[in-house]
C-alpha positions as CSV (number, residue, x, y, z in Angstrom):
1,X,173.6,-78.5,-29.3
2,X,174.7,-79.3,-32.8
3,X,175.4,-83.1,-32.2
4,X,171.9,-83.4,-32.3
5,X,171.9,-82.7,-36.3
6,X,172.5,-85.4,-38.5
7,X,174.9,-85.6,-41.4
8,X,172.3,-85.1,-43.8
9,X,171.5,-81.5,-42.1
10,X,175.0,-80.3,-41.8
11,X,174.8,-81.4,-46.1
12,X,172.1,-79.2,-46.4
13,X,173.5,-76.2,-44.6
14,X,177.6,-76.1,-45.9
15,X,177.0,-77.8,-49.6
16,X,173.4,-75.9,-50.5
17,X,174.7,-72.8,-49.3
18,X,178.0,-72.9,-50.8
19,X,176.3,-73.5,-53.9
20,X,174.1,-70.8,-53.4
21,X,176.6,-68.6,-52.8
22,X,178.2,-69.2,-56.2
23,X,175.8,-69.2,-58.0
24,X,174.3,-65.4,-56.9
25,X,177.3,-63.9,-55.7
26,X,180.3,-65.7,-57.3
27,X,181.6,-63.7,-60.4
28,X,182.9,-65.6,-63.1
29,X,184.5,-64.9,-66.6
30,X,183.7,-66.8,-69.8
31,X,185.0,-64.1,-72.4
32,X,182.2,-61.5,-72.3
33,X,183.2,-60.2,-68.9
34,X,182.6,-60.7,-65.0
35,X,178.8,-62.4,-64.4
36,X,177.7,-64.3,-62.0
37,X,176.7,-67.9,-62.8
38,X,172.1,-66.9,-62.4
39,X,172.6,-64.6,-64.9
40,X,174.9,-66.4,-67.2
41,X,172.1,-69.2,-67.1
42,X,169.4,-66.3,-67.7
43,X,171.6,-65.3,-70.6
44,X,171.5,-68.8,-72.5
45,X,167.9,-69.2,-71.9
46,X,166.9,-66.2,-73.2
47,X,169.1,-66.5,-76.4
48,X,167.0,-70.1,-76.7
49,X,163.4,-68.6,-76.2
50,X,163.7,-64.8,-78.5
51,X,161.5,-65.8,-80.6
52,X,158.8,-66.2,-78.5
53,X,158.8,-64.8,-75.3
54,X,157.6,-61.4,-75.9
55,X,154.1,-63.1,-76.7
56,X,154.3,-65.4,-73.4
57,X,155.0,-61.5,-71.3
58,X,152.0,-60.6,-73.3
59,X,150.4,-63.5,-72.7
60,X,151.4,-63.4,-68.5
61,X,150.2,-59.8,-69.0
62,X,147.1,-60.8,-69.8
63,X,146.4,-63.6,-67.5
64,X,147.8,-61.0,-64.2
65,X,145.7,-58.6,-65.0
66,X,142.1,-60.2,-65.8
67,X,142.8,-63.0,-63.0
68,X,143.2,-59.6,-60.3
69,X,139.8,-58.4,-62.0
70,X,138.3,-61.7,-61.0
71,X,139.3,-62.1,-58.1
72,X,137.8,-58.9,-56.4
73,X,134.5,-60.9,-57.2
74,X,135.1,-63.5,-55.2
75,X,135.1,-63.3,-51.3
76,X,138.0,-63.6,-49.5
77,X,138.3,-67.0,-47.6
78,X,140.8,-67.5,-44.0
79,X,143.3,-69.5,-46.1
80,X,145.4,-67.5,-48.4
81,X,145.7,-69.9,-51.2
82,X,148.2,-69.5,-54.4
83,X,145.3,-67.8,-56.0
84,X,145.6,-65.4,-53.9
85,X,149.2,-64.3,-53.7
86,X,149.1,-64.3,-57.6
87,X,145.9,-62.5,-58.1
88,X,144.4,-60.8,-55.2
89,X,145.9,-57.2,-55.0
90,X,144.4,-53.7,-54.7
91,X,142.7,-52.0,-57.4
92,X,145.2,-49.3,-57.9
93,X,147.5,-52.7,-58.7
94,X,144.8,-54.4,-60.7
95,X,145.1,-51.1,-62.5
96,X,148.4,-50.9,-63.2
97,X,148.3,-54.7,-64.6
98,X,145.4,-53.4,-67.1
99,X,147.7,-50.8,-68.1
100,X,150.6,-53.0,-68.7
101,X,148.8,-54.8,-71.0
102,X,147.4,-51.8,-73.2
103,X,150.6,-50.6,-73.3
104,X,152.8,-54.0,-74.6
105,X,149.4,-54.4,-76.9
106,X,150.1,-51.9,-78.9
107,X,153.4,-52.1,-79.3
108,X,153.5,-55.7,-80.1
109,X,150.8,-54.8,-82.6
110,X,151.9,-51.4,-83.6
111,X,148.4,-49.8,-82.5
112,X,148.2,-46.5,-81.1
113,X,150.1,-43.0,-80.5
114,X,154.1,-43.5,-81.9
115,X,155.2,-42.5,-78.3
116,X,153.8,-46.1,-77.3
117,X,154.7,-48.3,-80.4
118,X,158.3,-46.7,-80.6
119,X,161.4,-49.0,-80.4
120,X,162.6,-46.1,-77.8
121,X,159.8,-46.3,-75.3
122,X,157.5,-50.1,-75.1
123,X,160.4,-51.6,-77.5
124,X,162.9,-51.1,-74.7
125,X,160.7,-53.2,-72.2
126,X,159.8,-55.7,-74.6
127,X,161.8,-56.1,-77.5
128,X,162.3,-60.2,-77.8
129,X,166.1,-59.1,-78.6
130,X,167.4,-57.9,-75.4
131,X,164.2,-55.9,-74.1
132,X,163.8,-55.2,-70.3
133,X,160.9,-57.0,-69.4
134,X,161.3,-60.0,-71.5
135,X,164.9,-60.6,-69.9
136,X,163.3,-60.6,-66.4
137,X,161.5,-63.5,-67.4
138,X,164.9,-65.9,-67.5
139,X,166.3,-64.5,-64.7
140,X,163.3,-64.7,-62.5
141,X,162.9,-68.3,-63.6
142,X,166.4,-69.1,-62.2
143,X,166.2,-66.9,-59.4
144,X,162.9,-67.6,-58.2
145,X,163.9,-71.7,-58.1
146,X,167.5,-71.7,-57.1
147,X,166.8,-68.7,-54.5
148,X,166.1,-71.2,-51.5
149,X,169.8,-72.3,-51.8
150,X,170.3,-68.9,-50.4
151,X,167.9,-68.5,-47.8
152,X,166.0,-72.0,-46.7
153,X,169.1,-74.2,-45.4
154,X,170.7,-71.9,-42.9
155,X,173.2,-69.2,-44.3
156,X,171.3,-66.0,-43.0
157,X,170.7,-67.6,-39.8
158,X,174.5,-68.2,-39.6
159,X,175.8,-64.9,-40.3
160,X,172.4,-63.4,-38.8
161,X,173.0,-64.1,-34.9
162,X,176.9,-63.7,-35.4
163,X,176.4,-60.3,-35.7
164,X,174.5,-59.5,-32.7
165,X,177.0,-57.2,-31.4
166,X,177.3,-55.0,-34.5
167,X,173.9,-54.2,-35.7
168,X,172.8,-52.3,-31.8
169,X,175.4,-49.8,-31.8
170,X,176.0,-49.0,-35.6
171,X,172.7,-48.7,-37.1
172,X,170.1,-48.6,-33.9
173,X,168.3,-52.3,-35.1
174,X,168.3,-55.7,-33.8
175,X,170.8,-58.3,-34.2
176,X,168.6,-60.6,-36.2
177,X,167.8,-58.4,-38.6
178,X,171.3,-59.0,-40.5
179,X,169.0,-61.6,-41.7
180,X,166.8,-59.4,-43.3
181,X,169.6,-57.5,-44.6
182,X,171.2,-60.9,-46.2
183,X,167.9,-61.4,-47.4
184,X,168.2,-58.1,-49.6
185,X,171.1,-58.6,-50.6
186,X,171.5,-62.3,-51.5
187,X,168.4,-62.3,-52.8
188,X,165.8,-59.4,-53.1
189,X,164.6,-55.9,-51.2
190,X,160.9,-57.5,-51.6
191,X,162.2,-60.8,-49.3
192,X,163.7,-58.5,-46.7
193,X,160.5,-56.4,-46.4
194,X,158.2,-59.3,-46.1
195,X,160.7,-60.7,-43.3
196,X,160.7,-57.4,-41.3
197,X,157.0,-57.0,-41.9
198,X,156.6,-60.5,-40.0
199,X,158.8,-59.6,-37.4
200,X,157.3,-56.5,-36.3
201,X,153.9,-58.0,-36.1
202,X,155.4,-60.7,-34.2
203,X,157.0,-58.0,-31.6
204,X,160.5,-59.3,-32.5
205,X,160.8,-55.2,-34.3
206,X,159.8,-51.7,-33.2
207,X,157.9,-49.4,-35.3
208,X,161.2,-47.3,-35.7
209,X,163.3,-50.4,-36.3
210,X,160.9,-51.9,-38.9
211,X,160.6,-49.1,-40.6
212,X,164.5,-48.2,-40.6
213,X,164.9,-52.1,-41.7
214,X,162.8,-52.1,-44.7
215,X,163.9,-48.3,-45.7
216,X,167.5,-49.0,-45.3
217,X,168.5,-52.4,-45.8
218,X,165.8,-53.7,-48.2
219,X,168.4,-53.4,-50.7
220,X,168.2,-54.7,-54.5
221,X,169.3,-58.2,-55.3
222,X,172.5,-59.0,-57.1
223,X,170.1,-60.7,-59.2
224,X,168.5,-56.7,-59.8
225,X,171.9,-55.3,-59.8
226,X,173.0,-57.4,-62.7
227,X,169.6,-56.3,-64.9
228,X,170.9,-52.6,-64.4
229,X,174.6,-53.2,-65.2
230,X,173.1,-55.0,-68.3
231,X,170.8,-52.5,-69.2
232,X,173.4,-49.6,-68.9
233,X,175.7,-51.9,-71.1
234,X,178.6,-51.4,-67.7
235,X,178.1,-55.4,-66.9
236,X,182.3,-55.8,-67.0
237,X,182.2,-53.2,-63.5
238,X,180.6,-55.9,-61.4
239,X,182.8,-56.4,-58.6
240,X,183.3,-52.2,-59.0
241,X,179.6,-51.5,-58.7
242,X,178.8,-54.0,-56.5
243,X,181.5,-52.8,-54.1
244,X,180.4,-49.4,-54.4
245,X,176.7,-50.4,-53.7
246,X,177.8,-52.2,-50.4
247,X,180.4,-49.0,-49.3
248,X,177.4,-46.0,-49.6
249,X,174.7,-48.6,-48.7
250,X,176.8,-49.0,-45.2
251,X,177.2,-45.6,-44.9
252,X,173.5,-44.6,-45.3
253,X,172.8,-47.0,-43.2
254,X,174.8,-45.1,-40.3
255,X,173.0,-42.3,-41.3
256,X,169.6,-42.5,-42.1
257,X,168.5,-44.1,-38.9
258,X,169.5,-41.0,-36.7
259,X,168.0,-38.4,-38.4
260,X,164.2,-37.8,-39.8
261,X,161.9,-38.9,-40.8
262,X,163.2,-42.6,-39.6
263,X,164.0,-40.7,-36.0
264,X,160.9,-39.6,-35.5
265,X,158.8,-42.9,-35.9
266,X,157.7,-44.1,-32.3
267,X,159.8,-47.4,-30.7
268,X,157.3,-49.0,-29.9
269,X,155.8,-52.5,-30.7
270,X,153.2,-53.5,-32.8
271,X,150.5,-53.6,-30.4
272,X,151.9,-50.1,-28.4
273,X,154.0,-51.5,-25.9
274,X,157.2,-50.8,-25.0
275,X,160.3,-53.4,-26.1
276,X,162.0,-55.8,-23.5
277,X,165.5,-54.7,-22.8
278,X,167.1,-58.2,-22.4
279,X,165.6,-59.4,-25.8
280,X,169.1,-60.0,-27.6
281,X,170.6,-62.0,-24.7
282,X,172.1,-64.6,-25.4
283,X,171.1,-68.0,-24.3
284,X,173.4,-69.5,-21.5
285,X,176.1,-72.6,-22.8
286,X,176.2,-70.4,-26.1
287,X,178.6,-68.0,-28.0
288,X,177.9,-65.8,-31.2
289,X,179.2,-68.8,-33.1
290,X,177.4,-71.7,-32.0
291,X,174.5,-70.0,-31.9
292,X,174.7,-69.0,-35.4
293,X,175.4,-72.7,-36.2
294,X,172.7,-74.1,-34.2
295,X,170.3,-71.6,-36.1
296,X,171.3,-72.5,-39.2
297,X,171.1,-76.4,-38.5
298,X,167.6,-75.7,-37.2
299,X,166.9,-73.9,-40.1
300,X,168.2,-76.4,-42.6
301,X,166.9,-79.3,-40.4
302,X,163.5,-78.0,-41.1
303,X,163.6,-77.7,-44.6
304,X,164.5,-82.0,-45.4
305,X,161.7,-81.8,-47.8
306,X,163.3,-81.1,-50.9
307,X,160.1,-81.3,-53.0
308,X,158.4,-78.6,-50.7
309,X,161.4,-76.5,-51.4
310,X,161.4,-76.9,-54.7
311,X,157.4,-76.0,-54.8
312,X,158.3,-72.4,-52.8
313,X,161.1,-72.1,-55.5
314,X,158.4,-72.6,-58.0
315,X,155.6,-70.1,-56.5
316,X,158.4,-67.5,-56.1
317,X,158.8,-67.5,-59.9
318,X,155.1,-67.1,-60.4
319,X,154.9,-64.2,-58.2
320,X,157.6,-62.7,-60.0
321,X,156.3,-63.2,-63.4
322,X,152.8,-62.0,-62.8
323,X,153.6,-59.6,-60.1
324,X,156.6,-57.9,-60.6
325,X,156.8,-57.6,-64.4
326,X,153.4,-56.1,-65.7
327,X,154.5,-53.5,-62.9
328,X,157.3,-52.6,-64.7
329,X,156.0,-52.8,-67.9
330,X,153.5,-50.3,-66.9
331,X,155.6,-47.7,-65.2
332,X,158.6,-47.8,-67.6
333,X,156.5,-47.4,-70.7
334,X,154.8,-44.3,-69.2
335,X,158.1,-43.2,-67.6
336,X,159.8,-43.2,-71.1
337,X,157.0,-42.0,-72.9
338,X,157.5,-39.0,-70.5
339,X,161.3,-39.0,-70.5
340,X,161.0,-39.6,-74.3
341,X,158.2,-36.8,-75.4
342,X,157.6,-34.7,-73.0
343,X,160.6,-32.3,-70.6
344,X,158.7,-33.8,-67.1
345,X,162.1,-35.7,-66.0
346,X,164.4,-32.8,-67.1
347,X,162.4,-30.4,-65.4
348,X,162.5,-32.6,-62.0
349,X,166.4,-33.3,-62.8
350,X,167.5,-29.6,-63.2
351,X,167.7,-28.8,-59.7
352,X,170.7,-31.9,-60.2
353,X,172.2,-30.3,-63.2
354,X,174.8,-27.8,-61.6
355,X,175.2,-30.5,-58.9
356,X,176.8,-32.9,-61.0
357,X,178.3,-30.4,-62.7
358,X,180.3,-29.0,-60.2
359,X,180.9,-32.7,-59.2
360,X,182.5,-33.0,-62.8
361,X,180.4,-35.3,-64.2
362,X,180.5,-35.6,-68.1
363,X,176.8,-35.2,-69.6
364,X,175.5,-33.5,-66.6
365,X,172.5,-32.5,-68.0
366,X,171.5,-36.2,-69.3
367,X,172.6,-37.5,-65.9
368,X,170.1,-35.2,-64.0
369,X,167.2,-36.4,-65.6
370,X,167.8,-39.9,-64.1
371,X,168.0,-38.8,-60.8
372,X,164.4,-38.8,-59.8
373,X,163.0,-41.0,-62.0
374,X,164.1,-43.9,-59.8
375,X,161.6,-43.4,-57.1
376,X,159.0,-44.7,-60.0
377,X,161.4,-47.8,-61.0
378,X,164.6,-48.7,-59.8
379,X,165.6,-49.8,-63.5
380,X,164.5,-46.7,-65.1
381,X,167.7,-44.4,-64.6
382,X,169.6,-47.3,-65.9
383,X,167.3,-47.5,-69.4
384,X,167.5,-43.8,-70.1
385,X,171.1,-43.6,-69.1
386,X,171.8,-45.9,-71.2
387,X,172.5,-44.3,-74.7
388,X,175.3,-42.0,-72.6
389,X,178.8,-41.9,-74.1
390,X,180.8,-41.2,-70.9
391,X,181.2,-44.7,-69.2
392,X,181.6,-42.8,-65.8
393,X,178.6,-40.8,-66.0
394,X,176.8,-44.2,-66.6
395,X,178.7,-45.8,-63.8
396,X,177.7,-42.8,-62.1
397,X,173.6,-43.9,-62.9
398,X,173.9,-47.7,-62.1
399,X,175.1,-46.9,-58.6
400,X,173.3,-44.1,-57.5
401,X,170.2,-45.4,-59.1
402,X,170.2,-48.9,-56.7
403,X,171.5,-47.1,-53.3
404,X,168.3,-44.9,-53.6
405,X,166.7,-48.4,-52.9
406,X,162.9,-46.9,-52.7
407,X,161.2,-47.4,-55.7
408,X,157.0,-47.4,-56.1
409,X,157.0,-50.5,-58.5
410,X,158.2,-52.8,-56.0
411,X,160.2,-52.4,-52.6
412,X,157.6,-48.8,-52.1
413,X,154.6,-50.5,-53.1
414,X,154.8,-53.2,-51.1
415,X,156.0,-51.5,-47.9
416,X,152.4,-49.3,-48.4
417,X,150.9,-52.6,-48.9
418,X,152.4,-54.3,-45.2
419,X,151.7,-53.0,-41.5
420,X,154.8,-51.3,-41.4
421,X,154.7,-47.5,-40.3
422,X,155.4,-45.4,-43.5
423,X,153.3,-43.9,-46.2
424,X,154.2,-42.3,-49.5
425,X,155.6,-39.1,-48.3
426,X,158.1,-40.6,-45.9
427,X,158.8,-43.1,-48.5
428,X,159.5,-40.4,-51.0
429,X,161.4,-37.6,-48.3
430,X,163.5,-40.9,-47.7
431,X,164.2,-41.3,-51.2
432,X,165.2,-37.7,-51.5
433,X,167.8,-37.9,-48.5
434,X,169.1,-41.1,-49.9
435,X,170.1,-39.4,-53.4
436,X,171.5,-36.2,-52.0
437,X,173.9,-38.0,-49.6
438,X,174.9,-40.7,-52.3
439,X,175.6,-38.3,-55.0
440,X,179.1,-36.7,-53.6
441,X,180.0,-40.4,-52.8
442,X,179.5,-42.2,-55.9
443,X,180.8,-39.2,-57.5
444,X,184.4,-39.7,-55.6
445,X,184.0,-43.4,-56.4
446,X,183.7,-42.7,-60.2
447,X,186.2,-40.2,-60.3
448,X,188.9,-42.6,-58.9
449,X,187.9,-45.4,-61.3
450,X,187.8,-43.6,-64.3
């Protein structure tokens, strides 16, 4: 029981996670709006480093893409080392880190066709000044180290195993995987997949419940939420957006697990057999509380070492930087060029158009053209949204654009990367069914805040 804990374990799990909690969920006002206290810190640093850190993305660029090169050289050894989570990915990956490279080259050297070295398309990734990628940077920094506050000294154990009871009958999925779904939300869609990825090899998840996990509760970070409000210029709506994020992401979730293609996955275990019944029991002398609270004491308990934290904190912010942003810098630039020169995204959005129309939403036709582009990059409706007049057509983007949740550059790519039971089509039918049923919602939401 928890007598067993020491003092310096219950300080662990209540005064980390408290601060944890303000500082990723906590809005605050300094002036300039509602933020929450990672991005304020992202802010400042950025202000600090403008000068120079579109050369150390370009310089990160670099390094991602020619250490991924190497690295399908050399054999692959039983250890996964830091090498390895940094640099050994797939070709098609390796690729895309070339790509990203090519692509901030010339604009940061004005090389190349205009729809690459304009201000409009590579300039609104990497622009020192306020540029999409080079933003990322700071708040990766801060959210890669400060993120174990979140998820290393107990809080998603607590609230995981306390809601047992709830997860069954309303979305079809285990009881512990509220921890997942913290996971997302506290902290990132990527954390969430990696945790339900574990678990289904493990046997703790079946096929169909991994694979309605990752689809449907992977959701983006606050941390991710914040980058969109800022890039749609909406950041004093947080507590609106992020409000309305939760309400259609619940609702989905009600949904999308009891019809295809989610419904039509096997529920079955990793290795083909079929799941215990009496697997969410729980253990005899305990309730839903104190068995939260002797989870989270374990959990905490087992992370003492605050230097060893602190290095996890530290590789998380690599794998950000060299993962996460040549990714994006490869599919926005090609997604704007696109959206920028060519009609590719207004042909795909016009299906949308009389949609939103009829829905009453102001710049209908610029709207549609973000509606697909999302399955590409979650951030991408957001930049070419963002040069809309109508504040509740851009509200309108923001949310829509994060409930869709699948999106190739990261939370898509890695799911096709992990064991779990889902390839591109599903991932994209998914996608689909996700934007039709948020679209009426988030319309209503819009409507009654503006």
């Amino acid at each position: 029981m928890t007598t067993k804990f020491t003092p310096y374990t219950w300080f662990l799990f209540i005064v980390l996670s408290v601060i944890g909690i303000f500082l990723f969920i906590t809005p605050i006002d300094l002036g300039e709006g509602l933020k929450v206290p990672i991005a304020i810190l992202a802010n400042t640093l950025s202000a600090s480093v403008v000068s120079v850190i579109h050369w150390f993305a370009f310089f990160v660029f670099i390094v991602a893409a020619v250490g991924s090169v190497i690295m399908h050289f050399i054999p692959t050894k039983n250890e996964r080392t830091l090498l390895d989570s940094l640099f050994r990915v797939h070709w098609f990956w390796t690729i895309v880190r070339i790509v990203a490279v090519i692509c901030a080259g010339m604009f940061l050297f004005q090389i190349g066709p205009e729809a690459f070295t304009s201000e409009y398309t590579s300039g609104l990734l990497l622009a020192p000044d306020g540029g999409l990628v080079t933003m990322m940077f700071s708040l990766f920094l801060f959210a890669g180290l400060l993120l174990p506050l979140l998820t290393d000294f107990g809080l998603l154990e607590f609230f995981g195993s306390m809601m047992v009871k709830i997860m069954r009958p309303l979305f079809k999925i285990p009881g512990r995987s509220a921890i997942d779904s913290l996971a997302s939300f506290v902290g990132d869609g990527t954390i969430g997949v990696l945790l339900t990825n574990k678990q289904y090899e493990d046997g703790n998840y079946t096929a169909r419940e991994a694979a309605t996990i990752a689809t449907t509760f992977s959701v983006v970070s606050i941390t991710f939420c914040f980058v969109v409000l800022e890039t749609i210029d909406m950041s004093n709506y947080f507590i609106q957006f992020y409000g309305s994020v939760i309400l259609v992401s619940i609702i989905l979730s009600l949904i999308m697990p009891r019809i295809f293609p989610l419904s039509s996955i096997a529920d079955v275990n990793f290795d083909g057999s079929k799941p215990a019944e009496n697997r969410e029991d729980i253990p005899e002398g305990y309730n839903v509380f104190s068995l939260g609270l002797e989870n989270a004491l374990s959990k905490a308990d087992s992370n003492k070492n605050l230097g060893k934290v602190l290095g996890s904190g530290l590789k998380n912010v690599l794998e950000m930087w060299f993962a996460i942003t040549p990714i994006i810098m490869a599919f926005g630039t090609i997604a704007l060029v696109l959206a920028e020169y060519t009609s590719f995204f207004k042909i795909l959005g016009m299906p949308f158009e009389p949609i939103l129309a009829l829905l009453q939403i102001p710049e209908a036709g610029a709207a549609a053209q973000t509606m697909i582009v999302g399955f590409a990059d979650m951030l991408l409706p957001a930049v070419l949204g963002a040069g809309i007049e109508s504040e509740l057509t851009r509200f309108f983007i923001a949310t829509v654009s994060v409930t869709q949740l699948i999106y190739m550059s990261e939370v898509g790519g890695l799911i096709l990367g992990t064991k779990l039971p889902l390839n591109i089509w599903k991932l994209f039918v998914i996608f689909l069914i996700r934007t039709i049923i948020s679209i009426p919602i988030v319309a209503l939401i819009a409507h009654l805040l503006f």
